[in-house]
N, C-alpha and C positions, 0 to 999 in steps of 0.2 A: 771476372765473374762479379756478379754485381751485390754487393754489401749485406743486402737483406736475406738472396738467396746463399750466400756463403752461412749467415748467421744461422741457417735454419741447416745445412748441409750439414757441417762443422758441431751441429746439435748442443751451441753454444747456448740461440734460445730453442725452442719447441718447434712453433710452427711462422710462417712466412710474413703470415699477417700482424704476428704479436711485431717480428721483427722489424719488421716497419712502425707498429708505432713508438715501439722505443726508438728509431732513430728520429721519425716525425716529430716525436716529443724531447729532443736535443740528448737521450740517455747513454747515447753514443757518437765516438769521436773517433775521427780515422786520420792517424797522422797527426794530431792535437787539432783540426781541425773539425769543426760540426757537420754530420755527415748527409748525406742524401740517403734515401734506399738507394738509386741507382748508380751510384759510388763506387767506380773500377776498385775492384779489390785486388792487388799484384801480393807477390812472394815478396817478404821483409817490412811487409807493411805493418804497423801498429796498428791496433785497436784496442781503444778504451771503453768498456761498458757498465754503466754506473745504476743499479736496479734503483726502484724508487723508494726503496729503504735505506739508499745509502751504501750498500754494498760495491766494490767497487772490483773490475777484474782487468786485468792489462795484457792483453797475449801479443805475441808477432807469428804472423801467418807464416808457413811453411809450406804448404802445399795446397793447391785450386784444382781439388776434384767435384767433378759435377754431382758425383754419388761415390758413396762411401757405405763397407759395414758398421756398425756400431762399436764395435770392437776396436776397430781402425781410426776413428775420429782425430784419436791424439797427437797424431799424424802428422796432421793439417793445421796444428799451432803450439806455443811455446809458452804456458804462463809464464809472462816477468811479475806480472804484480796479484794477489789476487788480496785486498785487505776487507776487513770489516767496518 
C-alpha cells in the first residue's frame, strides 16, 4: 500500500492530500529513510512522523487494510514512540 494512502486510512493524518505534503516536505521517514508518497508500505515497517511544531510520533505498521472503521484504526499500528 502506498505511504500516503496508508497515512490517511490508518487516520494517522486527515486527508490524502495533507499526506503528501508532509512526506513532500521531508516530515516523514519510512524505515529511517526520507519517504516518497508512493513508498511500498509492508507489515513491520517503521514510520516516523514529525508535525511541524515539532511533535514527533514513531509507530510500526501492523496491518495494510485498504479501508477500515474508525473504531478499528488501532489495529493497523503500534505506537513505539509518540514525544513532544
Amino acid at each position: 500500500m502506498r505511504l500516503d494512502k496508508y497515512l490517511k486510512v490508518s487516520r494517522l493524518i486527515k486527508r490524502r492530500e495533507l499526506a503528501k505534503e508532509f512526506i513532500q516536505k521531508g516530515y516523514v521517514f519510512l524505515n529511517d529513510n526520507k519517504a516518497k508518497p508512493a513508498s511500498e508500505v509492508k507489515i513491520n515497517d517503521i514510520i516516523k512522523i514529525t508535525s511541524p511544531m515539532g511533535k514527533v510520533f514513531v509507530i510500526k505498521v501492523k496491518d495494510l487494510k485498504p479501508y477500515i472503521k474508525a473504531s478499528d484504526v488501532e489495529s493497523m499500528y503500534e505506537v513505539i514512540d509518540g514525544t513532544n
